[in-house]
N, C-alpha and C positions, 0 to 999 in steps of 0.2 A: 593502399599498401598491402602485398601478397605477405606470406609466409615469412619468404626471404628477407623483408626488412630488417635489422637491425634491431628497431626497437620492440617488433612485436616478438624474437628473440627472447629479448631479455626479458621482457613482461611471461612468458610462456616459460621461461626456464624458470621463475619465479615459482609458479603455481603446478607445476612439474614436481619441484621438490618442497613443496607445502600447498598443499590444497586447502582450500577456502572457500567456506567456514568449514572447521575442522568436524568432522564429523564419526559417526560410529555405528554402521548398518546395522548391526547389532538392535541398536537402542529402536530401531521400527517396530520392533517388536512391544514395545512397553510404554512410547508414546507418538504423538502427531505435532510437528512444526507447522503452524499456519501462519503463512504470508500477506501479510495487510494488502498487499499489491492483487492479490490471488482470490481471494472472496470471489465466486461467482455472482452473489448477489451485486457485490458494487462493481463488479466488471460490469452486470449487466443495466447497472441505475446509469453508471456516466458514459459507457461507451456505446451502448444500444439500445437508447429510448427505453429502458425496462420492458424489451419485447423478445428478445433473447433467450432460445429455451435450451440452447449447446446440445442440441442431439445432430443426427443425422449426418452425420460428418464434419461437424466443427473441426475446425484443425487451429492450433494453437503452437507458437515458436516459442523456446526459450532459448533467448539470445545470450550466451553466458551464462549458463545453468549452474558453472562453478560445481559443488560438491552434490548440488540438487533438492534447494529447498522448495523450489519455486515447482519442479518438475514433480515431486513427489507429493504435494499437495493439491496441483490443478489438477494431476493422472486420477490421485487417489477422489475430490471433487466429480471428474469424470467419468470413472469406471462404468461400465455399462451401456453408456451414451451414444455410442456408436460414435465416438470422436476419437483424434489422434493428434499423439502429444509429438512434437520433438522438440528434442535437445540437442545444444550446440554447443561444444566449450571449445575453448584451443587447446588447455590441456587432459590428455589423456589420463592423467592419474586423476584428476576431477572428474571426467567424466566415468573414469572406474566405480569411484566412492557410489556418484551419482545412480549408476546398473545396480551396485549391490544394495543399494538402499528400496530400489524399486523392486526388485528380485523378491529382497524379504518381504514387504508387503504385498509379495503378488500381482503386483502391475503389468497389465501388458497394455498395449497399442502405444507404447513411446518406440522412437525411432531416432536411435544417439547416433551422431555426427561429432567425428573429428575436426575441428576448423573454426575459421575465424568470421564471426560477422559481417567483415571487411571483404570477403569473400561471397557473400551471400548471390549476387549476381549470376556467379559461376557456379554454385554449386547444383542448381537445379530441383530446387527442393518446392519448387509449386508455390502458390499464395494462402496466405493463413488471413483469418479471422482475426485472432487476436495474437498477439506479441506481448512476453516479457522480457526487459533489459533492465534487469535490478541491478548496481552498480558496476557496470561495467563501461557508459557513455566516457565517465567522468576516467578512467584510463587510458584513454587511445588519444594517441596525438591528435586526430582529428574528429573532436565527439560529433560534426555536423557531419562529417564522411560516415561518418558510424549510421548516425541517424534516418539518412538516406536512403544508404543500401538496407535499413530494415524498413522504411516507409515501401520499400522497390516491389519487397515482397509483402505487403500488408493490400487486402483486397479493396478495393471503393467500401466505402460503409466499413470497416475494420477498426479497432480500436485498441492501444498501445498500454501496458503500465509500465511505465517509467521511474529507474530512480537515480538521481545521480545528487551528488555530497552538495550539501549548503554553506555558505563562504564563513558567515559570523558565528555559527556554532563552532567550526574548526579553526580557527585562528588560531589559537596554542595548539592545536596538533602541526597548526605548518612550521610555525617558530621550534617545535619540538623537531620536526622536518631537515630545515634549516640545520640546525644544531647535530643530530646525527648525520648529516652530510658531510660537515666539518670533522667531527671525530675520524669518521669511514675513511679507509684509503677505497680507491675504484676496485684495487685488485682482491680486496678481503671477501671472502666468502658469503653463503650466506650465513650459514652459522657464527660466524665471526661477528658479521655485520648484529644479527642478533643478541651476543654477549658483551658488547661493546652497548648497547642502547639497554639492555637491562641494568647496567651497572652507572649508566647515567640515570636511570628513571632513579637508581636508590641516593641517587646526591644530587637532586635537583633543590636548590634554596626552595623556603617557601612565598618567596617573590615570584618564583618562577610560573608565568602565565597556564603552563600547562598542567601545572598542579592545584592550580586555581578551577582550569573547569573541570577536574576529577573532583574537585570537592561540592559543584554543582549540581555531581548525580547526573554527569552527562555517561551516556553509555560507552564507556573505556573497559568493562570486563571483558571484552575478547582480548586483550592483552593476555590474558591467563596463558596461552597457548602460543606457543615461537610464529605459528602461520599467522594469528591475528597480530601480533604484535608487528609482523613485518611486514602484513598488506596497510596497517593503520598507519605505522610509522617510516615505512623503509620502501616503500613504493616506489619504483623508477617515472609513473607518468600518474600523477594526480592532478585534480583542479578543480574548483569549485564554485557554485553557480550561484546568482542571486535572483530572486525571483524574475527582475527585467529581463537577464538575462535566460532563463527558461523562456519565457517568451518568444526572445528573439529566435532562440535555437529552434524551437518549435515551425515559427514562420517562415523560418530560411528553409525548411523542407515542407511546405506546404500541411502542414499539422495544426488543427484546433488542441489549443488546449482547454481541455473537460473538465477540471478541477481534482483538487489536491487527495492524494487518499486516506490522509491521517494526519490529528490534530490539526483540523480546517478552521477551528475555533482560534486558535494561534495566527492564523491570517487573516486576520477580522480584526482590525485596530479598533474598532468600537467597545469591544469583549477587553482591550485590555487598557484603555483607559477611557474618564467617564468626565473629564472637565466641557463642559457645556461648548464655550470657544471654539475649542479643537473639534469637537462633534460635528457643529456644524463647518471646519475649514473642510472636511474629509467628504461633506456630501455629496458634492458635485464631482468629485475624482473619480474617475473609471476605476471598475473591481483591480484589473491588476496594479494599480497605482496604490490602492488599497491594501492591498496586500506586498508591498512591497514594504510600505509605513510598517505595518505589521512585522516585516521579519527583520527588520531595524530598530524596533520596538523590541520583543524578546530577544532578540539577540542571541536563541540558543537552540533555531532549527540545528539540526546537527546533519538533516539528510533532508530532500524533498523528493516524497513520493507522489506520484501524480501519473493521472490519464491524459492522453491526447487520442484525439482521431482524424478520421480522414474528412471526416463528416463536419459543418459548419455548427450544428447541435447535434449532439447525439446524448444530452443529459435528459433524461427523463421529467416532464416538466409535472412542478406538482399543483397546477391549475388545471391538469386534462385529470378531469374526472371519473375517465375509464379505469384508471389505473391505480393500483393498490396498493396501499401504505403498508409495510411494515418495520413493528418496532423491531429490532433486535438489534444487539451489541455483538459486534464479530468477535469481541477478545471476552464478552460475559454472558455467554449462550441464554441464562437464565433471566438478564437483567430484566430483557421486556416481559416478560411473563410476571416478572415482580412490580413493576409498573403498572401493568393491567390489572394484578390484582388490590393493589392499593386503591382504584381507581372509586371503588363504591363506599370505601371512608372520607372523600372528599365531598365537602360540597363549595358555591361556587363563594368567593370571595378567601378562600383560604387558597395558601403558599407549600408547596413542597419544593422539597433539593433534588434533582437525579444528577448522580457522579459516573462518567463511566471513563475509568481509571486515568490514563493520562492524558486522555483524550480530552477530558475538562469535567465544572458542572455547571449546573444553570439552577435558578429559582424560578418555578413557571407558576404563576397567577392562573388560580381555578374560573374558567369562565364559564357561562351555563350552557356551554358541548364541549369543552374539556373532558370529562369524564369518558360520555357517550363515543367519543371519536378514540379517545387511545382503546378504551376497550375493546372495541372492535379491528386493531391495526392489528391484522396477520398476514397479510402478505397474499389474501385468497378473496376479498371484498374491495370490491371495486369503493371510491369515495362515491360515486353514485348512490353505493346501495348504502355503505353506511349510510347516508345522508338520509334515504329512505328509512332504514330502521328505526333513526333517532326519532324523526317525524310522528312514528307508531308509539312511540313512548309516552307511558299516562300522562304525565305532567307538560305534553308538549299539542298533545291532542288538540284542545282547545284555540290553541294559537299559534302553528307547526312553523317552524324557522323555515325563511327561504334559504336557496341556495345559496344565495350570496352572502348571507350572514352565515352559514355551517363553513362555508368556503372560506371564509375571513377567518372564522377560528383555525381550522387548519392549517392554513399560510402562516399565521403566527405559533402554532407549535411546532411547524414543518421548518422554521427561522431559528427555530431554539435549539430544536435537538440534530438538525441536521448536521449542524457546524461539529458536534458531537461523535457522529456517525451513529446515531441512534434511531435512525430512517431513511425509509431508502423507499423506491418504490418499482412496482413491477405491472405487467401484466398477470392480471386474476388467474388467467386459463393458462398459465404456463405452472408446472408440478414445482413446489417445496423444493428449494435446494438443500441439504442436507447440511446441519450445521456440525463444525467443527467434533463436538462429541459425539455424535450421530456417525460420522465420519471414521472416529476413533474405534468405537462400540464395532462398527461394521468390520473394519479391519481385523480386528482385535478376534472374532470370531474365527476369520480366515485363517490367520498364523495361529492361531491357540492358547491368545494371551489373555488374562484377565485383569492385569495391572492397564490401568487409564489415567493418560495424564497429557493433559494438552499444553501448547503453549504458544500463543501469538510473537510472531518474528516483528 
């Protein structure tokens, strides 16, 4: 479907007159939005064996860039790199917000495109590396047309982050859906449409399902603003996925799916319940059967975010010993560095908690290269070599662990915190990717701010 459609129309005239998420160029000045989807480092663990180093001309699509969170933290990510970003929106006042947000922090190498996804075939815009399409699949009448034409443009070995709405977290947003449908006449504005659903949110019983999962701490604050309220509630072409059905979407355009990019722990029905019977009915189930239990089980994905590729594996495996672990939390820069240093108060038969925030936590069991192994997980030491250090360690001299026993502990911490997102791994000889404050600090020099304040989308 072109331009011309009807529906894409009305979806475009939508975000025309309310751009989304509402934004304020200004505020680049005094902080950094980072995109869970966006992390270079887990771009490069699930969709590029961790061998991935985005120089040289990586080029990169953002499909639906909308106001330009995604755009403004891969550019700001890649500055320097000799790569090139572009953005795509349909609508023009988004993709305005989008220029002035890069403007202020000084971005160059993006290249913004007026147009539609659906369009990508015709536009000419060469093959990318990587692709994002943060909520944008789950609007188009046809999200497997959608998905296509951006596989069309995605090179051999390419790899995708994707995000589109999950069906059981939003079930009282479709009933809420529902319900201002009915109010709405077709011909009422959008404003209209807007003052008419604010004035039901304030006389909803408290039977009403949709104020049921506001009291769950599901994330409803984009309502604050007429544009969230009327991409959350008042959407002409919404829908929503369940994990099978990710899957299928995936296969019907010839796409692996590489795993989830946040709260991975939450797709792990083991992590949320622990009756002995059921453990074992789940063992012999394929992972995404597994994970389907899981989002049936919580019951409160609200979005799934996740990688695919082109590629049959493209997750970094953490049995190849060439490659290098490290800790770090994407939304708590400092966590791993506080892990490591706890690590020499530990000895082996004691218990610690690591939390990283909603992400989950875990109780991990000190075993005798526990210590030895997080210590050294930066992101620049191969497990080879750690393996080797620990070996040189006084207390191991005598009787120096094999491989396969350092190996075995790994696996079992690499099981714990992964699901977490609190490892990941890489290639040694590929440079530091720059994390989030690092990022901020850097910018912040540019425009001549001193105010720092980050914050994980």
């Amino acid at each position: 479907m072109s331009l011309q459609g009807n529906y894409l129309h009305e979806v475009k005239d939508q975000y025309e007159q309310l751009p989304y998420p509402p934004r304020e160029p200004a505020e680049e000045r005094e902080r950094l939005l980072s995109t869970n989807l966006d992390h270079l480092e887990k771009i490069n663990h699930f969709c590029f064996n961790g061998q991935e180093s985005f120089r040289n001309g990586f080029r990169v699509l953002v499909a639906g860039c909308g106001t330009g969170d995604s755009v403004v933290y891969l550019a700001e990510q890649l500055r320097g790199l000799n790569a090139e970003v572009v953005a795509l929106d349909l609508s023009a006042a988004s993709l305005n917000l989008a220029r002035e947000r890069a403007e202020v922090r000084g971005l160059g190498d993006i290249r913004w495109v007026n147009g539609s996804l659906l369009d990508l075939p015709d536009l000419n815009l060469g093959y990318f590396d990587y692709i994002n399409c943060s909520g944008v699949l789950h609007h188009l009448e046809s999200p497997e047309r959608g998905l296509a034409a951006l596989a069309g443009v995605l090179r051999p070995g390419g790899g995708m982050g994707l995000m589109v709405y999950a069906l059981y977290g939003r079930l009282g947003i479709y009933q809420m859906q529902d319900l201002t449908r009915r109010f709405c006449d077709p011909t009422d504005s959008v404003r209209t449409r807007v003052e008419v659903t604010r004035t039901l949110l304030n006389n909803l019983p408290t039977t009403n399902m949709f104020r049921l999962f506001q009291e769950h701490h599901l994330e409803f604050d984009e309502m604050d603003t007429d544009s969230g309220l009327y991409d959350l509630l008042l959407h002409s072409q919404d829908r929503a996925y369940t994990v099978p059905q990710i899957y299928e979407l995936c296969a019907a355009c010839n796409l692996t799916h590489s795993g989830f990019a946040r709260r991975r722990a939450l797709y792990m029905p083991e992590l949320l319940i622990q009756e002995s019977s059921l453990l074992e009915r789940m063992q012999t189930m394929p992972p995404e059967e597994r994970e389907a239990l899981a989002e049936i089980l919580w019951s409160r994905h609200y979005k799934h975010s996740f990688y695919v590729s082109t590629a049959e594996d493209s997750v970094a495996a953490p049995d190849n010993l060439e490659l290098a672990p490290l800790l770090q939390a994407t939304s708590d820069v400092s966590l791993g560095d506080k892990i490591r240093q706890l690590m020499p108060t530990l000895k082996p038969g004691m218990q610690f908690n690591i939390q990283n925030g909603d992400e989950g936590s875990v109780d991990i069991s000190v075993g005798r290269f526990t210590a030895g192994i997080i210590r050294h997980m930066n992101g620049r030491i191969s497990l080879n070599r750690i393996f080797r250090k620990i070996r040189k360690e006084k207390q191991f001299r005598a009787a120096p662990p094999t491989n396969e026993e350092l190996t075995g502990e790994f696996l079992r911490i690499y099981r714990l915190l992964h699901p977490l997102d609190l490892i990941l791994l890489k290639d040694p000889g590929i440079p530091d990717f720059p994390n989030t404050e690092q990022l901020h600090a850097r910018m912040s020099a540019v425009v001549g701010s001193e105010r720092v304040s980050v914050a994980t989308l």
